[in-house]
N, C-alpha and C positions, 0 to 999 in steps of 0.2 A: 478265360485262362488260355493262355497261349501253350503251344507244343512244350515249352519246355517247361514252363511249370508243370505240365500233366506228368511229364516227366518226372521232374522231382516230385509230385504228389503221389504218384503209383510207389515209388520205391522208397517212400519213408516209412522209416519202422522197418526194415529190412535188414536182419543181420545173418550175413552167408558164414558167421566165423566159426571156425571148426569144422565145416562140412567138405564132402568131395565132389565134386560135380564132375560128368563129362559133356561136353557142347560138341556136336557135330560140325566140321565145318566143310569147306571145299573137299570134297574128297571123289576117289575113284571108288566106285562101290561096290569093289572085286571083293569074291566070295573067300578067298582065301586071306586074302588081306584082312578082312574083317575079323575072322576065326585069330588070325596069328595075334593081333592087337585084343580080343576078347581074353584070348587063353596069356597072355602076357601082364595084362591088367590082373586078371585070375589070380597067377601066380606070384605075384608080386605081395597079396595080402592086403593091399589098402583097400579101405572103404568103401562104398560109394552110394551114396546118397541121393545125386540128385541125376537124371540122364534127361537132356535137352536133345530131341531128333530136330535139328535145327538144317541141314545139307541142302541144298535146293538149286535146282535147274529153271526156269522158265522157256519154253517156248523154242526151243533149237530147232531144228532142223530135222528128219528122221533119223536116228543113228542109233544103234545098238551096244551096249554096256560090253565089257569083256565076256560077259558069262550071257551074252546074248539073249540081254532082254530092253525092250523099250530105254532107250535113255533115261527119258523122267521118271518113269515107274520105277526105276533101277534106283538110281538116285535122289529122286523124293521119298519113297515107301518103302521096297525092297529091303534095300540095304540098313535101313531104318529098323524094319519089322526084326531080319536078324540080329543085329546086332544088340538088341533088346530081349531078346530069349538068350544070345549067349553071357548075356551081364545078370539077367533074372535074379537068377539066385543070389551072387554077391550082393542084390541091393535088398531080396529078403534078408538074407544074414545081416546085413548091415543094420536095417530097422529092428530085427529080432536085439541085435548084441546093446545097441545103442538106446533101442527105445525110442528110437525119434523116426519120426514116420518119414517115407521118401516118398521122392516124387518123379515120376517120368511125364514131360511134358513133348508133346511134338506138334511143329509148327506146321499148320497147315494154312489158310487162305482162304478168304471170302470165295477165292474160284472154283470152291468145292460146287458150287452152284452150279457151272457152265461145264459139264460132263457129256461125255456120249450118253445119247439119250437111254443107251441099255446102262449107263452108272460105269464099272468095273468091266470093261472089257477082257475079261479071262482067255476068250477062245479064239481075241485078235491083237492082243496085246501086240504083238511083232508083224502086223498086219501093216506094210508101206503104203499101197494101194489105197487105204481108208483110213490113212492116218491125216490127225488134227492135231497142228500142236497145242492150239488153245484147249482143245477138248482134252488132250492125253493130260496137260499141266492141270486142268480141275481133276481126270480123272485121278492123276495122283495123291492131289491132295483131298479128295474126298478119300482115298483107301487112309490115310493120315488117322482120319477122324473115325471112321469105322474099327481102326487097329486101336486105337485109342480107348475107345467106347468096350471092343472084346475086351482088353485087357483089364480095362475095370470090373468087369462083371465076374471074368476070373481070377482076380486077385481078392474079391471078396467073397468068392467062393472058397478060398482057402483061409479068409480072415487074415490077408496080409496087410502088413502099416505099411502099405504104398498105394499111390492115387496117382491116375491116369487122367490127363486131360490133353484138349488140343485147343489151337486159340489162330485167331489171325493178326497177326502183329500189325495190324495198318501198310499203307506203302509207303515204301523206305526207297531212300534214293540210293542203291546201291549199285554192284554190276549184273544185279538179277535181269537185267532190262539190255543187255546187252547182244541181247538176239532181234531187238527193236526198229533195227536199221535206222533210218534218220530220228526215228522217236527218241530214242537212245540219249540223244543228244539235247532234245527238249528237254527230257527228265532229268537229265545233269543241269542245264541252267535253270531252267522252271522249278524243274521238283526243288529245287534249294529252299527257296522261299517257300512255297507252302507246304509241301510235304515233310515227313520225320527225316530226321538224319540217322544214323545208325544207332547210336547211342537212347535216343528217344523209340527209335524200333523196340530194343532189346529190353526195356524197360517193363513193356507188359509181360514179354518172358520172364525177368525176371518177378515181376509181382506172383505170376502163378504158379511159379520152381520155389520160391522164398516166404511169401509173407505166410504170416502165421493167422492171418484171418481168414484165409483159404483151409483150413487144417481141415480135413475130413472131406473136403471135398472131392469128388471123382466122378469120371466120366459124362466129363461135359466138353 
């Protein structure tokens, strides 16, 4: 079966209608910013059901977010992690009112593998001198998978109808890769042909934010 049949085979049977989703995307992943867009979602009253931490940096260069923390950490995890306590509750009430179970899905990356060998660097996160980018982009996306994994463990300490999971989407040829230098460029014409396009990326997303055969499952 080719990419895009898996494609279409992952997302059949999949009906999103009637639900609310939010998808992370490109963003700046300022503290205040997050808060205003949380509390305006908030007060608006709609639903929400489904929250995809989907935002992602690969491999830049050392540089520091607005609120001066690690780039990737900021932007892979950080901003992730908050903005998922300030939505919490609306997506408990949403399951409570609705009865239909939600889902918080967050993308993280087979690079959870390639980390600082301490895992989570806490006490050098903003350390230039001993920064890796390859090591900072797994360390982030392993906190991905650990934020993921807590979260389940307390949402079913409270017996909430929401489920926590993380997943690696496969490599997608997007401008994830755009810190690559001449690489960059091979994955634009190479990746075409064998790797996923966007659309095929997002498909395993959507299997594990959507299909109903996943119900009950968490923290994986």
């Amino acid at each position: 079966m080719g990419l895009a049949g898996f494609s279409s085979e992952v997302t059949k049977g999949i009906d999103a209608s009637g639900l609310t989703a939010i998808v992370t995307g490109p963003f700046s992943p300022v503290v205040y910013r997050l808060c205003n867009f949380a509390s305006e979602f908030t007060s608006s009253g709609l639903p929400l059901n489904i929250l995809i931490n989907n935002a992602g940096v690969m491999t830049p260069p050392f540089a520091l977010s607005a609120d001066k923390i690690e780039l990737q950490f900021a932007t892979n995890y950080s901003g992730h992690f908050l903005l998922t306590h300030l939505l919490l509750e609306t997506m408990k009430k949403t399951a409570r009112d609705t009865k239909r179970e939600g889902r918080i899905v967050n993308v993280s990356s087979i690079a959870h593998r390639v980390s600082y060998r301490e895992g989570i660097r806490f006490h050098k996160l903003n350390d230039e001198k001993s920064y890796s980018k390859v090591f900072a982009y797994g360390q982030s996306k392993l906190a991905n998978i650990l934020h993921a994994n807590e979260l389940d463990r307390l949402l079913k300490e409270e017996v909430a109808d929401i489920t926590a999971n993380s997943l690696h989407p496969g490599i997608i040829t997007t401008n994830l890769f755009r810190y690559f230098g001449i690489f960059e460029g091979l994955m634009s014409s190479v990746g075409r042909l064998v790797l996923k396009n966007v659309e095929q990326g997002a498909s395993t997303t959507c299997y594990l934010a959507l299909h109903p055969h996943l119900k009950g499952i968490s923290g994986q």
